[in-house]
C-alpha positions as CSV (number, residue, x, y, z in Angstrom):
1,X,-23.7,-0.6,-6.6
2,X,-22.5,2.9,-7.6
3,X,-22.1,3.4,-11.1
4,X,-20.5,6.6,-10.6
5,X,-17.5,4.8,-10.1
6,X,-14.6,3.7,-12.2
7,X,-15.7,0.6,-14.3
8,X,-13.2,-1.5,-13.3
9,X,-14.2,-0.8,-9.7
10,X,-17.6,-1.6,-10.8
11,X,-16.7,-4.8,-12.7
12,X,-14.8,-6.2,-9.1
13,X,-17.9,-5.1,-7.3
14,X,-20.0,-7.7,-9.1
15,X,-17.4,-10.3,-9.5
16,X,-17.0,-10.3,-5.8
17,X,-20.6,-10.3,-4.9
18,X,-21.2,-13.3,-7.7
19,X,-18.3,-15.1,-5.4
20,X,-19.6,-14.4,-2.0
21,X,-22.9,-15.4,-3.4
22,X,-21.6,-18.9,-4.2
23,X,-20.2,-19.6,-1.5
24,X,-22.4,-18.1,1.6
25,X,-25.6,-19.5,-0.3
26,X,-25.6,-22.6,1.8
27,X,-25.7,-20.4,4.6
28,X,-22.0,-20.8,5.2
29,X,-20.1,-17.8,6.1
30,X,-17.4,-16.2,3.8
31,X,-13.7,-14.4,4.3
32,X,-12.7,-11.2,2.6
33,X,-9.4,-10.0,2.1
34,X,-8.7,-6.9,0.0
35,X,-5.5,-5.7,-1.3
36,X,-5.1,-2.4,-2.2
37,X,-9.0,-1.8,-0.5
38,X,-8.4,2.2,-0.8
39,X,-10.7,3.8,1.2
40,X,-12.9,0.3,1.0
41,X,-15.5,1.7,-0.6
42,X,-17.2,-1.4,-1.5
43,X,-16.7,-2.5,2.2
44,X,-20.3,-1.2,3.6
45,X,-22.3,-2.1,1.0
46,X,-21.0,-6.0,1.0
47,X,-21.5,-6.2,5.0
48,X,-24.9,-5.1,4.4
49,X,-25.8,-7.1,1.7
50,X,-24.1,-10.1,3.5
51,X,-24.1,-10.1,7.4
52,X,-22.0,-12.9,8.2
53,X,-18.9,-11.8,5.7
54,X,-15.7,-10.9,7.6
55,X,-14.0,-8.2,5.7
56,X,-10.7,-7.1,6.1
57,X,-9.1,-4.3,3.9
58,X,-5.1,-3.6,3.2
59,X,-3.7,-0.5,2.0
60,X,-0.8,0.4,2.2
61,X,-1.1,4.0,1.7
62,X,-1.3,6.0,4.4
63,X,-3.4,8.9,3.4
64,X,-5.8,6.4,1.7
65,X,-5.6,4.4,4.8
66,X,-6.5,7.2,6.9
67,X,-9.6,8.2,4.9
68,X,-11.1,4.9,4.8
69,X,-10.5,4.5,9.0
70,X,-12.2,8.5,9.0
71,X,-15.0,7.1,7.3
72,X,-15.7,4.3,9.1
73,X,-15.8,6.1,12.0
């Protein structure tokens, strides 16, 4: 996690990794959908951390939206 970030950011970061935990510790896949995912920073380091989560990120802004596609590029 990056701690250079906003704490709220950082705060969702470990909420959402408790959450996936729960729920893929089984083994069982999980779904992700973000709202408002910026440029989805948190979007690499959860696919890493947890290969078989399907993420998908929403934002509606589109200079926000076009950063995050640049990135992930």
């Amino acid at each position: 996690m990056n701690l250079n970030t906003k704490p709220s950011k950082f705060f969702f970061e470990q909420e959402i990794v408790a959450r996936v935990e729960r729920v893929t510790a089984g083994g069982a896949s999980a779904r992700l959908l973000e709202l408002g995912s910026g440029a989805s920073e948190i979007a690499d380091r959860l696919l890493e951390r947890f290969p078989t989560l399907s993420y998908v990120g929403i934002e509606p802004d589109a200079g926000t939206s076009a950063k995050a596609t640049a990135i992930k590029r």
